[in-house]
Structures are given as structure tokens and as C-alpha cells.
C-alpha positions in Angstrom: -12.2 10.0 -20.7 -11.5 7.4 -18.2 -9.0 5.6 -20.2 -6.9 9.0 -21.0 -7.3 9.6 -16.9 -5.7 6.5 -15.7 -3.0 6.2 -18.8 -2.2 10.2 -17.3 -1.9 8.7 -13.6 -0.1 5.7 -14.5 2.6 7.8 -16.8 2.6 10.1 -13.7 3.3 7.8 -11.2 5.7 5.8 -13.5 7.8 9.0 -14.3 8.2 10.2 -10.4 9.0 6.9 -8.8 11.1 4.9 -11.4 13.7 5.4 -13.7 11.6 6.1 -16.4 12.2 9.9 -16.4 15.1 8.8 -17.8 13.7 8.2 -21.4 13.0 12.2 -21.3 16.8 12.2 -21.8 16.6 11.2 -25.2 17.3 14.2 -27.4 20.5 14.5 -25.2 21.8 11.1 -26.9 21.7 12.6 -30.5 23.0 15.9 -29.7 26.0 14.0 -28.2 26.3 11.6 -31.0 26.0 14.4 -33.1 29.3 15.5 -31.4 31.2 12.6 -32.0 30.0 12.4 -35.6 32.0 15.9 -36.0 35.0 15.1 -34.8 35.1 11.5 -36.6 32.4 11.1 -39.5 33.8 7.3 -39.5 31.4 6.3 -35.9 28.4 4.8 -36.1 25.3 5.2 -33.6 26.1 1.4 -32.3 29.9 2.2 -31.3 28.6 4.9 -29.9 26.1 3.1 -27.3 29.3 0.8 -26.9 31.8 3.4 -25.8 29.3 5.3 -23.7 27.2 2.2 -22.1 29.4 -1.0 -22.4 32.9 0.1 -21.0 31.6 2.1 -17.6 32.5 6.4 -17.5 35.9 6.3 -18.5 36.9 10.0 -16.9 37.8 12.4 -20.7 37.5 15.2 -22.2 33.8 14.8 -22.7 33.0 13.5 -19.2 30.8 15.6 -17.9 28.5 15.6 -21.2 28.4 12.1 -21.1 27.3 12.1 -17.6 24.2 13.9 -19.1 23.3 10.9 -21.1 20.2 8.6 -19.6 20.6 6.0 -17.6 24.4 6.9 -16.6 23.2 8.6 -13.7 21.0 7.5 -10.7 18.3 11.0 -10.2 17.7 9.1 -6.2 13.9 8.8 -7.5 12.6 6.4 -4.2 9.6 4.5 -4.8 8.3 4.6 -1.4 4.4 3.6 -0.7 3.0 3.5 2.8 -0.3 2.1 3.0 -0.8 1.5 5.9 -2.4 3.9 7.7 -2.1 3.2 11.2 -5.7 4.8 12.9 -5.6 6.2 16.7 -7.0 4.2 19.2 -10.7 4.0 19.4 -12.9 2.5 21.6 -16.0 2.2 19.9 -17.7 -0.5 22.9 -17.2 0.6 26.5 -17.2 -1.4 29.2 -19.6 -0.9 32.1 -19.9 -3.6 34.5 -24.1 -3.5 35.0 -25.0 -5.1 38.6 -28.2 -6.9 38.2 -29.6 -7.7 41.5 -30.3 -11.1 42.0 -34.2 -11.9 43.4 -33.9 -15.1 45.9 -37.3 -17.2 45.7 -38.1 -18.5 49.0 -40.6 -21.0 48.4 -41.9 -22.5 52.1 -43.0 -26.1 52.5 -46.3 -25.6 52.6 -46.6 -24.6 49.2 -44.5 -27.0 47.5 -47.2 -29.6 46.2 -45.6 -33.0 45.0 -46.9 -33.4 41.1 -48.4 -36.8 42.5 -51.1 -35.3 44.1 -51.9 -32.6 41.8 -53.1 -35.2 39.8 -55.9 -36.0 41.9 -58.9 -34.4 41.4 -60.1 -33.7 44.7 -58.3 -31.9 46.9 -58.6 -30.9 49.9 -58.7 -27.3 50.6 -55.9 -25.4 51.4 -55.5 -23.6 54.7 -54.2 -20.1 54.6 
């Protein structure tokens, strides 16, 4: 099921942005030939592709039929993909500025002890 989905996507997307829709044409091409085979039995399918394809739309008699053949034609099919999808603008972080107050240590002189004579072990006690 898979496989018939994506070759029915594919065929889709193929017919409606390219040229191919011109192979649906087809069946025009023989009833044209057909045509020409009536008024001279002596043409074969090749000189037919020639006079049609190889020597441009000369403007005759049959002009406009032969304007209906595929691939004489441009249908202005535009292949035109956008992927880009351009999103609106988000802020997903914010920006608060957070003032964090800053605690000042005064340490006096009194309580500073030099780490030469904490290494003692007597001390003398300390006077409030």
C-alpha cells in the first residue's frame, strides 16, 4: 500500500509541475496522423513526427490541430517550491536583569589570626 501511495504522489506531483501532462496528449497524435494518412496513404508515422516536430509550426491549413499535438505547446505549468517557512519572531528566553546584592565582609584586625600562630598549641585567650 505504501508503494502504490508514493508511486500515486510522485505521478501527481510529476503531472502538475512538469511537462509530463503532456504525454496525456497522446491519442491526439494518431487521430492527427490518421488525418494525414487520408489525404495521402503514401506518409509514414516517421515523416510525420518530421513535418510536425523537426521543421517548427509552419502556419497551414491544419495549424491549429497541430497546435493540439504534445509538446508543441508550453501549458505555463511552474514548478515553484517554497520551503522555507519563515516563523514569526519568538522570544522563547527573556531577559531580566536580576540585581543580586552584594554582602561586604568587614573582617576587623583583631580577628584576623596569622596561620603562624594557629599552629601553636597554646594560645592565649582571646579578649572579647
Amino acid at each position: 500500500m505504501k508503494k502504490f501511495t508514493a508511486i500515486l504522489l510522485l505521478t501527481v506531483y510529476l503531472f502538475s509541475t512538469t511537462e509530463l501532462h503532456q504525454l496525456l496528449k497522446l491519442p491526439v497524435v494518431f487521430e492527427h496522423f490518421a488525418e494525414h494518412q487520408q489525404k495521402n496513404k503514401n506518409i509514414s508515422f516517421l515523416q510525420f513526427l518530421d513535418m510536425h516536430y523537426m521543421h517548427g509550426s509552419p502556419k497551414d491549413k491544419d495549424y491549429g490541430d497541430d497546435m493540439k499535438l504534445p509538446f508543441k505547446t508550453a501549458d505555463n505549468c511552474v514548478s515553484m517550491a517554497s520551503p522555507v517557512v519563515i516563523p514569526c519572531l519568538l522570544n522563547v528566553f527573556e531577559s531580566h536583569i536580576v540585581n543580586i546584592p552584594v554582602k561586604e565582609m568587614h573582617i576587623p584586625k583583631d580577628e584576623l589570626i596569622p596561620s603562624s600562630y594557629l599552629s601553636r598549641v597554646w594560645q592565649p585567650p582571646k579578649s572579647c
